[in-house]
C-alpha positions in Angstrom: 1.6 -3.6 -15.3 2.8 -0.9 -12.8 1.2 2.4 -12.2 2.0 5.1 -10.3 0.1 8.2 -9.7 1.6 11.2 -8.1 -1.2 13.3 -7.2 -2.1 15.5 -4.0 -5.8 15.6 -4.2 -7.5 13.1 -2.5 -10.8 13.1 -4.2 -8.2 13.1 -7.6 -5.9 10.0 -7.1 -9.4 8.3 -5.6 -10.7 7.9 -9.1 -7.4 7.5 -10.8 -6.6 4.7 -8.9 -10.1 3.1 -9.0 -10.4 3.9 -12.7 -6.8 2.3 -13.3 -7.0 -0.9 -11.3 -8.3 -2.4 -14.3 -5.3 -2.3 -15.9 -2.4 -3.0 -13.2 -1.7 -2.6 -9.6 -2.0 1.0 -8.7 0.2 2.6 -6.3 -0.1 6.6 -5.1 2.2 8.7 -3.7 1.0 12.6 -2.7 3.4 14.5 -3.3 6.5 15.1 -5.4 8.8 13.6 -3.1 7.7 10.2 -2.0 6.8 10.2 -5.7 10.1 9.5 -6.4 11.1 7.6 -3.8 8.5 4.7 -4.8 9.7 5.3 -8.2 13.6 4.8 -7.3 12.6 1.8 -5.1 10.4 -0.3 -7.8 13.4 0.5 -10.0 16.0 -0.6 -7.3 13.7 -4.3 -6.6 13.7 -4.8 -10.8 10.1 -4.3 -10.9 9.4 -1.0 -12.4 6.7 1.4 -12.8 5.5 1.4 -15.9 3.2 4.5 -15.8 3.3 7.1 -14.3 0.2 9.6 -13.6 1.6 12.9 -12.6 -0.2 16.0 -11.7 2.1 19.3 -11.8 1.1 21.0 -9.3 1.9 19.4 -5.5 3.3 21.2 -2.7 7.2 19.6 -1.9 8.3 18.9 -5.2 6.0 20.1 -8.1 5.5 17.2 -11.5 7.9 19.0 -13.8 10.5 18.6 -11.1 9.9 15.0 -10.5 9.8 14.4 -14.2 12.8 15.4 -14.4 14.5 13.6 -11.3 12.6 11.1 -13.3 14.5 11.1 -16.2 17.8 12.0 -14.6 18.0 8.5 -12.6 16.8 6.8 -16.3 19.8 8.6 -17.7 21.9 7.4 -15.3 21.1 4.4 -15.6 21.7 3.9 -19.4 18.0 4.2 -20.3 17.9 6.9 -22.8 15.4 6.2 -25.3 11.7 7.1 -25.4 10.6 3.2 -25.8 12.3 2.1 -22.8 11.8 5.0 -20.2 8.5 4.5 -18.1 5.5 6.4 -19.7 4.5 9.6 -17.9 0.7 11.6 -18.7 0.9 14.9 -17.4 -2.2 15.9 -15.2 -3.8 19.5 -14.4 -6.1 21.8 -14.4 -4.7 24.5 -16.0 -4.8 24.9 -19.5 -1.2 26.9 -19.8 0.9 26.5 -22.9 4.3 27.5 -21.2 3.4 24.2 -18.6 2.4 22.0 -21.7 5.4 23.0 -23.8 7.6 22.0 -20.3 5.9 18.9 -19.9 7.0 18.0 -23.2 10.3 19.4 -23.3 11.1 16.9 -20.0 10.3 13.9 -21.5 6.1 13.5 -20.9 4.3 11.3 -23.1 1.3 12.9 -22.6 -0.9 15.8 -21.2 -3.9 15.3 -19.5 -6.4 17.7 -18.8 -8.5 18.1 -15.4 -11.4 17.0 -14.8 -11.5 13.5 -16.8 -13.7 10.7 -17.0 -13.7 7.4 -17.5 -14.1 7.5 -21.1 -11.3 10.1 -22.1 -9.1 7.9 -19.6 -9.9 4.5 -21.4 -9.0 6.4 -24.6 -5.6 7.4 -23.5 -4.6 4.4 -22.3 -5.7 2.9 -25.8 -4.1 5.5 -27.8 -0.6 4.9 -25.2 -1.0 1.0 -26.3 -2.2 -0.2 -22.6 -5.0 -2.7 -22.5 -6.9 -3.9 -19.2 -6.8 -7.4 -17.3 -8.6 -9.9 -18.5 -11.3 -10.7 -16.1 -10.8 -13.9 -14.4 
């Protein structure tokens, strides 16, 4: 499995992306922009993301943007339904129901609110179907 997280705060994608490994390789990008870049290139090799972390707000190009440039370049590309576009969780810290409602409304699988632990992550990845490596 294939996860990217899109997230400008160091101390933020840090745990992500140690708390993750255990289910995939883990790639960040911090910001918006080079977000979607990676995103567009796994696509372009045939080796897609299949998860995408996303915090809203980044300096460049803020989540809700990228989500949709997200789902643009799925559209284009015939993907159209919910089961075959890559899964994107929503990340902040703000609590606003105009940005949850937008989240949704772009095609987000999920909203996840700042800070979270290891525990709330293992249960979102359970409830969205993923499962970790088996330990070799």
């Amino acid at each position: 499995m294939k996860i990217l997280i899109v997230e400008d705060n160091p101390i933020n994608y840090r745990m992500l992306q140690s708390l993750l490994a255990a289910y995939g390789e883990v790639e960040v990008a911090v910001n918006g922009k080079t977000g979607l870049a990676a995103f567009e290139l796994a696509y372009q090799k045939n080796d897609p993301i299949d998860l995408i972390f996303l915090d809203i707000i980044m300096p460049e190009m803020d989540g809700h943007e990228l989500l949709r440039m997200v789902r643009k370049y799925e559209h284009d590309r015939g993907i159209k339904t919910e089961k075959d576009q890559v899964a994107v969780v929503m990340s902040t810290s703000q609590e606003r129901t105009e940005s949850v409602i937008t989240s949704f409304e772009l095609g987000a699988h999920h909203y996840f609110l700042k800070p979270y632990g290891k525990e709330e992550l293992e249960d979102l990845m359970d409830i969205m179907g993923f499962k970790k490596l088996a330990k070799a």
